[in-house]
C-alpha positions in Angstrom: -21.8 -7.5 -0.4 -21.8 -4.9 2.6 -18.9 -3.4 3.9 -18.6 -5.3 7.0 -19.0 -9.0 5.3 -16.2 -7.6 2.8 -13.9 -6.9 5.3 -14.6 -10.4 7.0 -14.3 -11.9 4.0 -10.8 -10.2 3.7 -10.1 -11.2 7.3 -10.6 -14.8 6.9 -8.5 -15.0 3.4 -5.7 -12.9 5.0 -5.4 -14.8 7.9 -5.6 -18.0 6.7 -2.3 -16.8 4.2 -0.8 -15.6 7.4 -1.3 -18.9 9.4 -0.1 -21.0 6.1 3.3 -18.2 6.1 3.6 -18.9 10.1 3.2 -15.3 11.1 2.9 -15.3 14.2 0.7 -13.7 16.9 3.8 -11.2 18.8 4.3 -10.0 15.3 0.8 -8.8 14.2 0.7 -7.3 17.9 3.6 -5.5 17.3 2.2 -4.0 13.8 -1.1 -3.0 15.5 0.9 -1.0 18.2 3.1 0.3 15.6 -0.2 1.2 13.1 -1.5 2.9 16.6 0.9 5.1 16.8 0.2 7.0 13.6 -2.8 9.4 13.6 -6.1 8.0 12.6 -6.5 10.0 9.9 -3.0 9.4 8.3 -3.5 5.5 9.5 -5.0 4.6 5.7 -2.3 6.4 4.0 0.6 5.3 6.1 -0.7 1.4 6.1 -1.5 1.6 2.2 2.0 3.1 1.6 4.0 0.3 3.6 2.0 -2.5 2.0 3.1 -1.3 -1.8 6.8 -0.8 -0.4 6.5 -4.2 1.2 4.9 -5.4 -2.3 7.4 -4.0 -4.6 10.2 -5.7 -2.4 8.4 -8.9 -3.2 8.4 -8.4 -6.5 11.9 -7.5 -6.9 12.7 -11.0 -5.1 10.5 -13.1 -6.9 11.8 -11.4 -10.6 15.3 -13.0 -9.4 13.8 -16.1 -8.4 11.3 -16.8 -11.1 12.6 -19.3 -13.4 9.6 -19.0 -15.8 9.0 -15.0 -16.1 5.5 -15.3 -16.3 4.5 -17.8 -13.7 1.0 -17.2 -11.9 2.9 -15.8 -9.2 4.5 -13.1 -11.6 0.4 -12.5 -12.5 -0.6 -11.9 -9.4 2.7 -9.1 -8.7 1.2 -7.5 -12.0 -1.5 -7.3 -10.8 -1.0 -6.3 -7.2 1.7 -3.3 -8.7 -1.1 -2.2 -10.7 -3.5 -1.1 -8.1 -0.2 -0.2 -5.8 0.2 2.3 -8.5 -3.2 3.6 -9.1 -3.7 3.8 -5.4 -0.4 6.0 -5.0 -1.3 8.0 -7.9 -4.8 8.7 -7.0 -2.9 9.7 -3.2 -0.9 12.2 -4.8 -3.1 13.7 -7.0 -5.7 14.1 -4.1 -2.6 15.1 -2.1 -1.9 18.1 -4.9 -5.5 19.5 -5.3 -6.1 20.0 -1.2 -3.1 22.2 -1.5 -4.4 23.9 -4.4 -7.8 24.7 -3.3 -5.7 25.8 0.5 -3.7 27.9 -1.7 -0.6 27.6 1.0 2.5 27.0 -1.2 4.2 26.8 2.2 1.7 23.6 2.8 3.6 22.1 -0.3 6.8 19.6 0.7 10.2 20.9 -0.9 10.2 17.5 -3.5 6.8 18.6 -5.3 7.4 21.1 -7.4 3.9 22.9 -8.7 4.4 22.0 -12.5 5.8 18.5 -12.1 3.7 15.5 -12.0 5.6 12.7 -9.9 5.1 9.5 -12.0 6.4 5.8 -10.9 
């Protein structure tokens, strides 16, 4: 499948969840100006990294929720925390070798130290 089929293909499944959770036109408006905002070449990044936050808040609602512990709705959280955390993890670590082959330790945030690997 090409790349543009895929992400129509994502579109249509997406949007038909939103329709069925009554999300509502204003409010994907708003989140496109809001996703505009942010430089285009942070855009990926910042979208990626407020989906998982929004994930993991999901999660932690359905674990209080969940009657069963192991519905198909807890399968689908394992899953989707899964490649939240490989995604971050890859971010990071891609994150940590530009600053090492820039060489700037000023480049580096005060919360990454150089020996320490953050882990989730």
């Amino acid at each position: 499948m090409d790349q543009m089929s895929a992400l129509q293909r994502a579109l249509d499944r997406v949007g038909a969840a939103a329709e069925k959770y009554g999300v509502q036109a204003g409010e994907v408006d708003a989140s496109t100006h809001e996703q505009s905002t942010v430089a285009p070449q942070w855009r990926t990044g910042w979208t990626a990294g407020r989906l998982q936050r929004i994930f993991a808040e999901l999660a932690e609602r359905h674990e209080r929720e969940c009657a069963r512990g192991d519905c198909g709705a807890c399968a689908g959280i394992r899953e989707g925390l899964t490649v939240s955390l490989a995604s971050l993890r890859t971010m990071q670590r891609d994150q940590m070798e530009q600053w090492l082959r820039e060489g700037d330790p000023s480049a580096r945030p005060r919360y990454v130290s150089r020996n320490r690997r953050l882990d989730f």
